[in-house]
C-alpha positions in Angstrom: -34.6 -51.1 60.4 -32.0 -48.6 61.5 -31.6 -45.4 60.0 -27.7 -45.2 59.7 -25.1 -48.2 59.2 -21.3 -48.0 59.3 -20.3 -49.8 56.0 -17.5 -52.9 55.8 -15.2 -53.3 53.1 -16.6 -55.8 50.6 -13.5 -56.6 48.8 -10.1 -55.0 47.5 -8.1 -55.4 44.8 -4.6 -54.0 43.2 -5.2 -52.1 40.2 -2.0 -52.9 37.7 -1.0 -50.6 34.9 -0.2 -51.5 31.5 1.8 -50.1 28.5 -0.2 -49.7 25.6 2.2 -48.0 23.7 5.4 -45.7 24.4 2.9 -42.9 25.0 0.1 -44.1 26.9 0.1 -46.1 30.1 -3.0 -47.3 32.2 -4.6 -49.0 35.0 -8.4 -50.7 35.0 -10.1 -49.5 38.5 -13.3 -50.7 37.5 -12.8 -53.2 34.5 -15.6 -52.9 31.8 -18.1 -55.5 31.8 -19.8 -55.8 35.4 -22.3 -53.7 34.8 -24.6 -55.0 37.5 -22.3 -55.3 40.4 -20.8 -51.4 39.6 -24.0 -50.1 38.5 -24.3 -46.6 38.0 -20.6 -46.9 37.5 -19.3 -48.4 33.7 -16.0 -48.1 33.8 -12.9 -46.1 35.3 -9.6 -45.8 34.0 -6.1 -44.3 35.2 -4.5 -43.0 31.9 -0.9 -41.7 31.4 -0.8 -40.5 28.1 1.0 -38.0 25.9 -0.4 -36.2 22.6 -1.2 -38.5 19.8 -2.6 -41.3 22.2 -6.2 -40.7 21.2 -7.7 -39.1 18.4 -11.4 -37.7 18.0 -14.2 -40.3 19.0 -18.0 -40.2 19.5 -20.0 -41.3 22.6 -23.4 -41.8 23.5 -25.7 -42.7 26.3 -23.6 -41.7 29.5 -21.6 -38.8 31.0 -17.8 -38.8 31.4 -16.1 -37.3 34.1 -12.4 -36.1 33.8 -10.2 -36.0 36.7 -6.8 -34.4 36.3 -4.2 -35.5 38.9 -1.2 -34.0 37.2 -0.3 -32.1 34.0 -2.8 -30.6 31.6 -4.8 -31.5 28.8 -6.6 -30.0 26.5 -10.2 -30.9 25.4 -12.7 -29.9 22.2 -16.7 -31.1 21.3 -17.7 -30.9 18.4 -21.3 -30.8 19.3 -21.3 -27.8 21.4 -18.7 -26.0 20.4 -16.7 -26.6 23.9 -13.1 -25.8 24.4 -10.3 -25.6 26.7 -7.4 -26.8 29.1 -8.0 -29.1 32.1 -5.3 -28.6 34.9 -3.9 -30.3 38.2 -7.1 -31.3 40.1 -9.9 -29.4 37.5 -12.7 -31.6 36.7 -14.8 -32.1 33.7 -17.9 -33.8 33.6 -19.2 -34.5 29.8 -22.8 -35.8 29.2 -22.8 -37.3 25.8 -26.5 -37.7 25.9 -27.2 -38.3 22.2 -24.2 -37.5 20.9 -20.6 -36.0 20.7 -17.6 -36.1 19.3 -15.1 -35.4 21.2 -10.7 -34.7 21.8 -8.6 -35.2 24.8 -4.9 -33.9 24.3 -2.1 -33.0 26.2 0.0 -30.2 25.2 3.5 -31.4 23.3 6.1 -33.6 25.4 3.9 -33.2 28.4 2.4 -36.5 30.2 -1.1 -35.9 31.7 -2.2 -38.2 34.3 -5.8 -38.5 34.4 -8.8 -40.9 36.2 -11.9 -40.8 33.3 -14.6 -42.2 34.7 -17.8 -43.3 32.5 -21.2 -43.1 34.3 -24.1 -44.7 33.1 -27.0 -42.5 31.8 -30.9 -43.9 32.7 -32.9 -44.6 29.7 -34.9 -40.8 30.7 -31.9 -39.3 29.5 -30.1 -41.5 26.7 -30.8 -38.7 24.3 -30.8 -35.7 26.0 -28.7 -32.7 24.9 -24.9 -33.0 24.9 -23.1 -31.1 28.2 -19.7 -30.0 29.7 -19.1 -28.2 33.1 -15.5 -27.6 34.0 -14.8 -27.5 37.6 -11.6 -25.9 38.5 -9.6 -26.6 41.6 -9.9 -23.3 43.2 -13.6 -23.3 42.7 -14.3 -27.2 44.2 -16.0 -26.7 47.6 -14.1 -28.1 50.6 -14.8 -29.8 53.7 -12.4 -29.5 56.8 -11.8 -31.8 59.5 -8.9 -32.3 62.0 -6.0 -33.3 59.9 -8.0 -33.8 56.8 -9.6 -32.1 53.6 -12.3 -33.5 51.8 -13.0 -31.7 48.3 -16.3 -31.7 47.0 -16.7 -32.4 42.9 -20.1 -33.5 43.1 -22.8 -34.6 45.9 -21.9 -33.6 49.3 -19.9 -34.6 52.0 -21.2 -33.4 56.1 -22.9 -30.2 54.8 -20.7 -29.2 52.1 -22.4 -29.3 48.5 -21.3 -29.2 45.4 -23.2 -27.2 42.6 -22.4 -29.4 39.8 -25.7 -30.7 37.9 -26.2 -34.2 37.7 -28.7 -36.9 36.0 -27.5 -39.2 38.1 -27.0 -37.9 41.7 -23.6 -39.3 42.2 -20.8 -38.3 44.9 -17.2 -37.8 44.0 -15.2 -36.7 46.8 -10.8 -36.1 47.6 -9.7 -36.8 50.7 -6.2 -35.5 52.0 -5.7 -36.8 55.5 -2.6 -36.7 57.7 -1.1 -39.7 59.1 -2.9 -40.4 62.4 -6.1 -38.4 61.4 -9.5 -40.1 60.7 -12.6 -39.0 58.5 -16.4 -40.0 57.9 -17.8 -39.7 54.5 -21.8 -39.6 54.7 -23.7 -41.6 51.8 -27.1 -42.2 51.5 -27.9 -46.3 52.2 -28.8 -47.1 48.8 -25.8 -46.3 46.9 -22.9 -47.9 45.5 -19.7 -47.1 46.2 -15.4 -47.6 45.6 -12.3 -46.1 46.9 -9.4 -46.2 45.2 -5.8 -44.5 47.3 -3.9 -42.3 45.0 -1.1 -41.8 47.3 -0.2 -43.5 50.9 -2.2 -45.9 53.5 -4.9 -46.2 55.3 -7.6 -48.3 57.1 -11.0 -48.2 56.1 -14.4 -49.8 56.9 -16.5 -51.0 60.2 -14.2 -54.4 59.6 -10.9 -51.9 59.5 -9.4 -53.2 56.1 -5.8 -52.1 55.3 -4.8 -50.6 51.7 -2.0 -48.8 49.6 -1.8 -46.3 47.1 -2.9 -48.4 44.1 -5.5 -50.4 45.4 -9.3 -49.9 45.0 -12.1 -51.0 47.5 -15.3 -51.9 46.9 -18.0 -50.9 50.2 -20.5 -53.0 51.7 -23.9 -52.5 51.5 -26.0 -50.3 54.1 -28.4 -53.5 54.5 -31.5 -51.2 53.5 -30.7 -48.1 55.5 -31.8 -45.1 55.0 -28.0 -43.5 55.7 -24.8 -44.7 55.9 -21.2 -43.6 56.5 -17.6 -44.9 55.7 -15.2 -44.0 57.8 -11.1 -43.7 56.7 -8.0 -43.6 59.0 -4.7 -42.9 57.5 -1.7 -44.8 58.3 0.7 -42.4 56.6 0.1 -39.4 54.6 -3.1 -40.3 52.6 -5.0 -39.6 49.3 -7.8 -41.1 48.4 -11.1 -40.6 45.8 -14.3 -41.4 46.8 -17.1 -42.3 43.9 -20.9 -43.3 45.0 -24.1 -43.7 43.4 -27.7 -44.9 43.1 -27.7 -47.9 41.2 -30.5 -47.5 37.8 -31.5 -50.8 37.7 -31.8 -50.8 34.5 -30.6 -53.0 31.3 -27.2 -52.1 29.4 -26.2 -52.9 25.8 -23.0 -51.5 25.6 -20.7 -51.6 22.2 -17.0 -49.3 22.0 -18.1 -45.3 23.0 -21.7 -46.0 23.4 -24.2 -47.0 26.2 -27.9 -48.0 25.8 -30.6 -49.9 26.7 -30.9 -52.2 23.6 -28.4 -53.6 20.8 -30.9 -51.8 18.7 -30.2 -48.9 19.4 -26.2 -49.5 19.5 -26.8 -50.3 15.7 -28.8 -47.0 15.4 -26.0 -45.0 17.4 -23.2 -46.6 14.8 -25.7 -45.8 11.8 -26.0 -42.3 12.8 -22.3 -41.6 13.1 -21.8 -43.4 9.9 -24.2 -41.0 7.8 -23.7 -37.8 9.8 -26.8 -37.3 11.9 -25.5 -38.4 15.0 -24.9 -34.5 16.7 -28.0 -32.9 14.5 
C-alpha cells in the first residue's frame, strides 16, 4: 500500500445562483441531501443577502461555519450569550450541539457575501454544549509558497496549524496563487474533500482538470493511503477554498435546522423548541 497518493479530480460541476427574493441571492455548492457521498460535509451555501433576509432560527446536531468574502454581518446566540460583527475574510465556526438560536444580519443597505457551511456533528457530540470561535483575518495563520498564500482556518496545510477547536478534525484552507504559480495542499488519505474557485482559473488534480471561478470539484479518493496531496496550478490570477474531512460513517435523519441520528430525535428537537427547553 503506499503511503502517499496524488489525488484526481472525481467530478466538477457549475454552481448556479438563484434569486430568492430582491434581497437574498444564492448558490448550492454542496446541495442538501447526499449525505453519504459529502459525508462529514451537509451542506454549503454561497449567500448574498441584505438585512431582513433571515430572521432568528434554532439548530441542532452540527457546527456551522461562516465565511465572510465581502461586507459584514452581524451575528447574536441566544444560548450563550454571543455577539458581534463578522468582516471581509473573518470566520465563525458555531457548534449548535443541543441547541441555539441564533441571528445573521448585515448592517442596513449593505450586501454581505458569505459561504455557510454546515458540518455534520458524530452522534458523541449531538448534545454537547453550544460554541462560537471567531477567527479574524489578521489572526488566520498563513502558509507561503512561491507565488501563492494558503490561509489556514482550521487543520493544517505543510506545517502550518490552525488553533481552532474541532469535533470533527476538518481542513478549511484559502489559496491565493498567481498566474503561473502552483501549490500542494497535504490531506490525510482518508478524508473527503471539494474545491470550489472563488475568483480566476486553474488546473487541479494528478488527471490536470481545468475550472473557473464558480465551479466546485469534488477529489478522488487516496485508494487507502495513509497521506495524500492535491496539487493546484493557476491559469490566471486564482482563488480558491479548500474543505476536507473524515467521513463519520454514521446514520443522518435530517429535518429544516437540525441534524441527528434518528427521526426520533428530530421529533424531540422540534418538541423542545416548541415548549422552551431546547437551550436549558
Amino acid at each position: 500500500m503506499s503511503f502517499d497518493k496524488h489525488r484526481d479530480i472525481q467530478k466538477i460541476w457549475t454552481v448556479h445562483e438563484r434569486i430568492f427574493s430582491d434581497i437574498h441571492r444564492a448558490g448550492a455548492i454542496l446541495e442538501p441531501g447526499n449525505w453519504e457521498a459529502y459525508d462529514p460535509f451537509l451542506l454549503l451555501m454561497e449567500d448574498k443577502f441584505q438585512k431582513g433576509a433571515f430572521d432568528k432560527h434554532p439548530h441542532r446536531g452540527i457546527e456551522t461555519l461562516t465565511y465572510v468574502i465581502d461586507g459584514s454581518i452581524g451575528h447574536y446566540d441566544s444560548a450563550t450569550g454571543a455577539g458581534g460583527t463578522l468582516q471581509k475574510g473573518d470566520m465563525q465556526l458555531m457548534t449548535a450541539g443541543r441547541g441555539v438560536v441564533h441571528n445573521e444580519s448585515p448592517v442596513e443597505g449593505e450586501t454581505v457575501h458569505t459561504l455557510q457551511l454546515w458540518v455534520n456533528l458524530p452522534r458523541k457530540d449531538k448534545m454537547t454544549a453550544p460554541r462560537y470561535q471567531n477567527i479574524k483575518a489578521k489572526d488566520v495563520p498563513i502558509r507561503k509558497e512561491e507565488g501563492a498564500t494558503i490561509r489556514v482556518y482550521s487543520g493544517s496545510s505543510g506545517d502550518v496549524v490552525s488553533g481552532i477547536l474541532n469535533h470533527v478534525p476538518f481542513t478549511f484552507v484559502e489559496i491565493l496563487a498567481d498566474q503561473g504559480a502552483s501549490v500542494i495542499q497535504d490531506l490525510p488519505g482518508d478524508y473527503n474533500g471539494f474545491i470550489y474557485v472563488l475568483e480566476g482559473s486553474g488546473t487541479f488534480g494528478e488527471n490536470r482538470v481545468e475550472a473557473n471561478k464558480g465551479q466546485a470539484m469534488w477529489l478522488g479518493s487516496a485508494d487507502g493511503a495513509e497521506m495524500s496531496h492535491i496539487q493546484v496550478t493557476a491559469n490566471e490570477n486564482l482563488r480558491l477554498i479548500l474543505f476536507a474531512g473524515p467521513p463519520l460513517k454514521e446514520p443522518i435523519a435530517a429535518h429544516g435546522p437540525f441534524v441527528m441520528n434518528t427521526m426520533e430525535e428530530i421529533k424531540q428537537a422540534y418538541a423542545d423548541y416548541r415548549n422552551g427547553t431546547f437551550i436549558s
